[in-house]
Each structure stands twice: as structure tokens, then as C-alpha cells.
LODO-108844 format. One record per atom (N, C-alpha, C): residue number from 1; residue in three letters; x, y, z. Coordinates in pm, whole numbers, plus 50000, padded with zeros to 5 digits. Each point is the difference from the previous one (the first is absolute). Layout:
REM LODO-108844
NUM;ALA;X;Y;Z
...
***
This chain:
REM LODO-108844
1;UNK;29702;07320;66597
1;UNK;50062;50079;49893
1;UNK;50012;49915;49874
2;UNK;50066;49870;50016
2;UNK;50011;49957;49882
2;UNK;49820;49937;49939
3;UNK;49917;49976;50048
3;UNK;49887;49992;50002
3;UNK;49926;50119;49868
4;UNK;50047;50071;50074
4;UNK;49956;50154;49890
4;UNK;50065;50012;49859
5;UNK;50113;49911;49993
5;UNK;50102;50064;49899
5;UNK;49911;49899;49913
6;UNK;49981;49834;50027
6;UNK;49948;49920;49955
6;UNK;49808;50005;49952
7;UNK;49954;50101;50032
7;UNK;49894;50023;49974
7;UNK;49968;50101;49945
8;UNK;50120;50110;49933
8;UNK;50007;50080;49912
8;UNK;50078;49916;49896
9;UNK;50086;49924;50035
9;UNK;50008;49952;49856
9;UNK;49954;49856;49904
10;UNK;49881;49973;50147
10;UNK;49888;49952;49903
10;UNK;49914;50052;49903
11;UNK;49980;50102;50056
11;UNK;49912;50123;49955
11;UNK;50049;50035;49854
12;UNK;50150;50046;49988
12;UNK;50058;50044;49873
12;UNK;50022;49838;49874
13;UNK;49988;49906;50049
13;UNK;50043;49861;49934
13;UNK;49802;49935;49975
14;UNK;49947;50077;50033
14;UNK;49817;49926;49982
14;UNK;50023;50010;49858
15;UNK;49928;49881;49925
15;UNK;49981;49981;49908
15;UNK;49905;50090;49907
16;UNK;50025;50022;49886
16;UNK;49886;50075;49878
16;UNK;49867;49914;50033
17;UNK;49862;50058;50011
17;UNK;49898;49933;49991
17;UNK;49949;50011;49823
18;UNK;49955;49895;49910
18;UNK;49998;49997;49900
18;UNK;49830;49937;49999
19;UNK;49878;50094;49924
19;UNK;49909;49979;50028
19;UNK;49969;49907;49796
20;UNK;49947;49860;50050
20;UNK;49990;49943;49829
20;UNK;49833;49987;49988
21;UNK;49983;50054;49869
21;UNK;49825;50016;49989
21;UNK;49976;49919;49881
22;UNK;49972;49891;50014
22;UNK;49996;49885;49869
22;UNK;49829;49935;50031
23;UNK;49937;49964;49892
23;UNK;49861;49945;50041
23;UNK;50102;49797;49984
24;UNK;50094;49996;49943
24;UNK;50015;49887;49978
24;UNK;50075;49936;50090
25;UNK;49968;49893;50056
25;UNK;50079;49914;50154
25;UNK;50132;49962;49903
26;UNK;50012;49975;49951
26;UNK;50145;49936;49974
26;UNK;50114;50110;49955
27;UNK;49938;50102;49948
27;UNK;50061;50144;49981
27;UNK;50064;50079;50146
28;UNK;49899;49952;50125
28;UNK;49982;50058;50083
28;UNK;50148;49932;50083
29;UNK;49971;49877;50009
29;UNK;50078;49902;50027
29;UNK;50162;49981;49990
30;UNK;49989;50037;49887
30;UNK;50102;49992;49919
30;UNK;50095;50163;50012
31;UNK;49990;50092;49994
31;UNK;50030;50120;49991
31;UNK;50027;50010;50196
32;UNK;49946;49956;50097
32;UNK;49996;50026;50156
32;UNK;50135;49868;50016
33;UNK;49992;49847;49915
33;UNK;50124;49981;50065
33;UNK;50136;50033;49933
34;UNK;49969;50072;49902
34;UNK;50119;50094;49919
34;UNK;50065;50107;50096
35;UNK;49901;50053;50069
35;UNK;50037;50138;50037
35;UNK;50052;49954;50217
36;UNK;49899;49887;50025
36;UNK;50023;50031;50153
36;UNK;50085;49975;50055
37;UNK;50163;49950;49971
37;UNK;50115;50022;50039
37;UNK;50049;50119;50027
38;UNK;50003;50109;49925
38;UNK;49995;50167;50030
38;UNK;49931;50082;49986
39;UNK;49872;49951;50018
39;UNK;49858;50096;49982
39;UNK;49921;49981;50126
40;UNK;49899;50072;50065
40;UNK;49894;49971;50080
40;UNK;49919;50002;49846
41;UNK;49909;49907;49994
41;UNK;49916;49974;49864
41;UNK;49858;49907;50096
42;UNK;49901;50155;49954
42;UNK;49857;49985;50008
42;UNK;49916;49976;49817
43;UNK;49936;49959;50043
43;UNK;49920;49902;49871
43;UNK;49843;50012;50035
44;UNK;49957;50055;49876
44;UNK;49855;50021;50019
44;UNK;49930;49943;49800
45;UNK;49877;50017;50024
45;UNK;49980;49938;49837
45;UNK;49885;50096;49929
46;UNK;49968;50068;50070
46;UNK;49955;50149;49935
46;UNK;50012;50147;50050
47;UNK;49933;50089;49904
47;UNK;50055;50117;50024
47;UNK;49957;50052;50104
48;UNK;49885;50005;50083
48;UNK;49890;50063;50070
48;UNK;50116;49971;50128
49;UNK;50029;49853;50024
49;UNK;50100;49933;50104
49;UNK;50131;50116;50005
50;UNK;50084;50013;49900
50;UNK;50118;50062;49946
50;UNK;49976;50124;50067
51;UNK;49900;50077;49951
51;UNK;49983;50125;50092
51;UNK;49968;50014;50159
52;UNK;49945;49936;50035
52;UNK;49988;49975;50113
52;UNK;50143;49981;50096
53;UNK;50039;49889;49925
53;UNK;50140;49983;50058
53;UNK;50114;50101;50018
54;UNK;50025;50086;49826
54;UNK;50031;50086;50011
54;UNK;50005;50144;50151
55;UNK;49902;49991;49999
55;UNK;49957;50124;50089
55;UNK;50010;49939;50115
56;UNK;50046;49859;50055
56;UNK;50012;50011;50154
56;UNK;50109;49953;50026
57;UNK;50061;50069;50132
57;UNK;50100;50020;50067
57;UNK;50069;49823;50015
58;UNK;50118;49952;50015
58;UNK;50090;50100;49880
58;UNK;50018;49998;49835
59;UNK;49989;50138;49961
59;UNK;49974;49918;49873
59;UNK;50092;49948;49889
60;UNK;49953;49941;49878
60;UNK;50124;49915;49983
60;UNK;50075;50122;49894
61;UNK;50163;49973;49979
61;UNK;50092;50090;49948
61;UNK;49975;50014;49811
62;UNK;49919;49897;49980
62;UNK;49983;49991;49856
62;UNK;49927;49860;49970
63;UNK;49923;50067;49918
63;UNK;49879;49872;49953
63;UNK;49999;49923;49822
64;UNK;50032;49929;50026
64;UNK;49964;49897;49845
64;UNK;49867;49969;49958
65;UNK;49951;50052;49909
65;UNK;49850;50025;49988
65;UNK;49967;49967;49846
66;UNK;49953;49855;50041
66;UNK;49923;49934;49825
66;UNK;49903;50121;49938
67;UNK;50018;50019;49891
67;UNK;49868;50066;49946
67;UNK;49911;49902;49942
68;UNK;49980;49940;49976
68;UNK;49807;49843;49951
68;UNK;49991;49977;50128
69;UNK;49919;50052;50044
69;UNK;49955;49957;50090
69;UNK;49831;49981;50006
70;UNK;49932;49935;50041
70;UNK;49844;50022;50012
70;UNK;49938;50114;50111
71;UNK;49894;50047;49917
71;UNK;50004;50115;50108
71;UNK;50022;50136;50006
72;UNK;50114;50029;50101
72;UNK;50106;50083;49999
72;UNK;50094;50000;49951
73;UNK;50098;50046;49838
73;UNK;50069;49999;49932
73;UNK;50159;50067;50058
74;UNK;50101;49978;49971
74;UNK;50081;50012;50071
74;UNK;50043;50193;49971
75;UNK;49919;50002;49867
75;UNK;50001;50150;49997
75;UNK;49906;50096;50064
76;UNK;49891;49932;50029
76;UNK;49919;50058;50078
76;UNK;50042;49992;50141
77;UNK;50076;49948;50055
77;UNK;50093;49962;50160
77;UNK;50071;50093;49963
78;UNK;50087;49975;49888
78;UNK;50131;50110;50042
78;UNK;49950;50135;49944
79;UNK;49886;50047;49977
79;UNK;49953;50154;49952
79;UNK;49937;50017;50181
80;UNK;49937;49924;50061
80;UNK;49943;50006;50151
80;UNK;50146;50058;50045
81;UNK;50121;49923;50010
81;UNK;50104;49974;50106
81;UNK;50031;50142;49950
82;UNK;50061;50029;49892
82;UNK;50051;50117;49945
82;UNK;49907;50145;50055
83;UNK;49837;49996;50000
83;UNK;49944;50115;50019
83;UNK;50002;50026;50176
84;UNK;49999;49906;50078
84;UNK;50007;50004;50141
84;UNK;50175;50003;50054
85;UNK;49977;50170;50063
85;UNK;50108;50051;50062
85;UNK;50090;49896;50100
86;UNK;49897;49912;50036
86;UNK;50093;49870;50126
86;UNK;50071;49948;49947
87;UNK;49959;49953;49866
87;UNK;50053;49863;49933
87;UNK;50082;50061;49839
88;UNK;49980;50115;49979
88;UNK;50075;50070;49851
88;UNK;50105;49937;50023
89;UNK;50135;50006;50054
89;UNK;50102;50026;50031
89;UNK;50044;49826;49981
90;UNK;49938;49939;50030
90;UNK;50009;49832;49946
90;UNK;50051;49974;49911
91;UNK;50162;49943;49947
91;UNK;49988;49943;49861
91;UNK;49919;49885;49950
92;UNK;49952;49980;49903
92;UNK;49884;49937;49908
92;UNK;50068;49937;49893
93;UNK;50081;49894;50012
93;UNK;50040;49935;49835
93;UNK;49883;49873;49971
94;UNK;49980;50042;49848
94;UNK;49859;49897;49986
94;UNK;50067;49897;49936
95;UNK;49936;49845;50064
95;UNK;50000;49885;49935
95;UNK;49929;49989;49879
96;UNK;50032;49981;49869
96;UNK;49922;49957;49862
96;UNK;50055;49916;49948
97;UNK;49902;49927;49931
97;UNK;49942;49868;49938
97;UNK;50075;50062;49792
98;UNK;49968;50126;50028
98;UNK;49989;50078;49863
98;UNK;50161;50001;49976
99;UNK;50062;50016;49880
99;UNK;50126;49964;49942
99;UNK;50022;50171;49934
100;UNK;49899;50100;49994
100;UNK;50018;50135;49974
100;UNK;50052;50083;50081
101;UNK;50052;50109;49961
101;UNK;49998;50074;50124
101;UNK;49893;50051;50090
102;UNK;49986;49979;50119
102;UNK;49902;50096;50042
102;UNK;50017;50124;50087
103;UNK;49951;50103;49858
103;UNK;50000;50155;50032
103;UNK;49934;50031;50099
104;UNK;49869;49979;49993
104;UNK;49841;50038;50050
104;UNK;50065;49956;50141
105;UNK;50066;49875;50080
105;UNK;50030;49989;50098
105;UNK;50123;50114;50050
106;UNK;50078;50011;49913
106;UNK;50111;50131;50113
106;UNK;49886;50190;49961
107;UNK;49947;49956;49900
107;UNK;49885;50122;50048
107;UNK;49976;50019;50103
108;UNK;49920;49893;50067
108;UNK;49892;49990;50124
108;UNK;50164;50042;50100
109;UNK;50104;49964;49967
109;UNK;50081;50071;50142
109;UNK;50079;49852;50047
110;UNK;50029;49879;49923
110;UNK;50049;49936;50003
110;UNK;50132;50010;49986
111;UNK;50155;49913;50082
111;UNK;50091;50026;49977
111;UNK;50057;49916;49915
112;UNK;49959;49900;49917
112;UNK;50040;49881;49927
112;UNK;49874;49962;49965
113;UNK;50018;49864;49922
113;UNK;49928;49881;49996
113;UNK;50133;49858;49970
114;UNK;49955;49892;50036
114;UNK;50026;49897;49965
114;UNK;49949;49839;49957
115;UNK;50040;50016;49860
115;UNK;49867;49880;49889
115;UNK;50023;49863;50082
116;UNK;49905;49927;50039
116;UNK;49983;49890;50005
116;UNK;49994;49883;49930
117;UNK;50064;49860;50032
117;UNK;50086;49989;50099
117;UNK;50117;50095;50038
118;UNK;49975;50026;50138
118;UNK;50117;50109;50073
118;UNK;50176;49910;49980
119;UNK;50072;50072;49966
119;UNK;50136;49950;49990
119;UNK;50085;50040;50179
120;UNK;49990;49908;50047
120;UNK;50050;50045;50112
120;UNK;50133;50084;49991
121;UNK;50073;49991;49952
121;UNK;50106;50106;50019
121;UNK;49992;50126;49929
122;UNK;49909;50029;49917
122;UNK;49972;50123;49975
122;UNK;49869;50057;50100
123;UNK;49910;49923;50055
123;UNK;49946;50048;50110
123;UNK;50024;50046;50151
124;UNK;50143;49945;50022
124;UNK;50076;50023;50098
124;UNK;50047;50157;49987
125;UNK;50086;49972;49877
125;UNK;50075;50135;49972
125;UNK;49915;50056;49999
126;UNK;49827;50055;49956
126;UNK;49934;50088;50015
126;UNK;49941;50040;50137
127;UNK;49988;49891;50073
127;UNK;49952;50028;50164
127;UNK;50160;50115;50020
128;UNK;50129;49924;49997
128;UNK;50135;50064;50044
128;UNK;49942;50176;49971
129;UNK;49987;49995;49900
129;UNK;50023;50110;49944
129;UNK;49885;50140;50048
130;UNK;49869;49929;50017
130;UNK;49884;50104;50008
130;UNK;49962;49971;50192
131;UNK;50126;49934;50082
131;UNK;50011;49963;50104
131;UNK;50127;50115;50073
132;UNK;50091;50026;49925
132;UNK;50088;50077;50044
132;UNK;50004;50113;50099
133;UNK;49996;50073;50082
133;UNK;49981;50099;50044
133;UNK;50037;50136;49894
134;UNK;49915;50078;50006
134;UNK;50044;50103;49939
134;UNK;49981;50153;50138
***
């Protein structure tokens, strides 16, 4: 009995999985040991990877997604994630380099962005926040 009680409330206490899509290792690095005290935090360095990941079981609760990327652009990932019914439902806050706003990213179906260098306590409060249950 107590066995059961303890393995449902592992279940309710599992950590947020936080998926980071950076082409840059020290970005990558840096942002995973920010977060893995209260995050499950997967790390990949392009987009083609990101989707992939996305779509398999289990998937992660919300993804941090560079847009410069080579390649696969982080708007072209998050216009993929956004058009596929598995993975829509994903929040998407984009990492930028850029000091503007970026529109064109909460277009594509993004719930934020945040300019780089990431300020850890305003990146927290935004995981808190687009992490919440609704």
C-alpha cells in the first residue's frame, strides 16, 4: 500500500522536461546547467534534431529554440512544430541574439522570446509561467 502512494507521488513531483535547441556548445551548456536543478533538460544543436525529439514519447513540456541557426532556422522548426497536430500544443519561447522585438517569431505560434545573453531570472520566471498548468 504504501508502495503505491509513493509511486503516484512520484509521478505528480516528475520534473518539467525542457527541450534547448542552440547550434552553440557553450549556449547549450550553459542554459542545461541553469535549468537542471528543476528541469529534465534535453539539448540538441539543430532543428531537424528538435523535431524529432519533439515528437517522441515523452515529449518535452516546452522548448527554448535559437532562431541562427545553420540550416534549419528556428522559424522554420517552430512553423514545422506549430503545423504538426503532435507537437502544436508545445510552448516555443525563442532564444535571440537580436535586441528587437521579434514579431515574425510569436507569428509562427511562439509563446515568448528571450534576447541573448539569457538573464537567468527572467528565464526562469518565463519557464514558471508558460509551465503552469492551465
Amino acid at each position: 500500500m504504501m508502495e503505491n502512494t509513493l509511486a503516484s507521488a512520484n509521478k505528480s513531483t516528475e520534473k518539467p522536461t525542457i527541450l534547448v535547441v542552440d547550434d552553440t556548445p557553450e549556449n547549450l551548456l550553459l542554459i542545461s546547467d541553469l535549468l537542471r536543478k528543476l528541469y529534465k533538460v534535453k539539448v540538441v544543436n539543430n532543428g531537424p534534431r528538435a523535431l524529432s525529439i519533439a515528437q517522441a514519447d515523452p515529449q518535452p513540456d516546452l522548448i527554448l529554440l535559437d532562431i541562427m541557426m545553420p540550416g534549419m532556422d528556428g522559424y522554420e522548426a517552430c512553423q514545422q512544430l506549430k503545423s504538426n497536430p503532435a507537437t502544436q500544443n508545445i510552448p516555443v519561447v525563442f532564444l535571440t541574439a537580436r535586441t528587437e522585438e521579434d514579431e515574425k517569431g510569436l507569428e509562427l505560434g511562439a509563446v515568448g522570446y528571450l534576447t541573448k545573453p539569457v538573464k537567468s531570472a527572467l528565464l526562469m520566471e518565463v519557464l514558471k509561467t508558460h509551465l503552469a498548468p492551465h
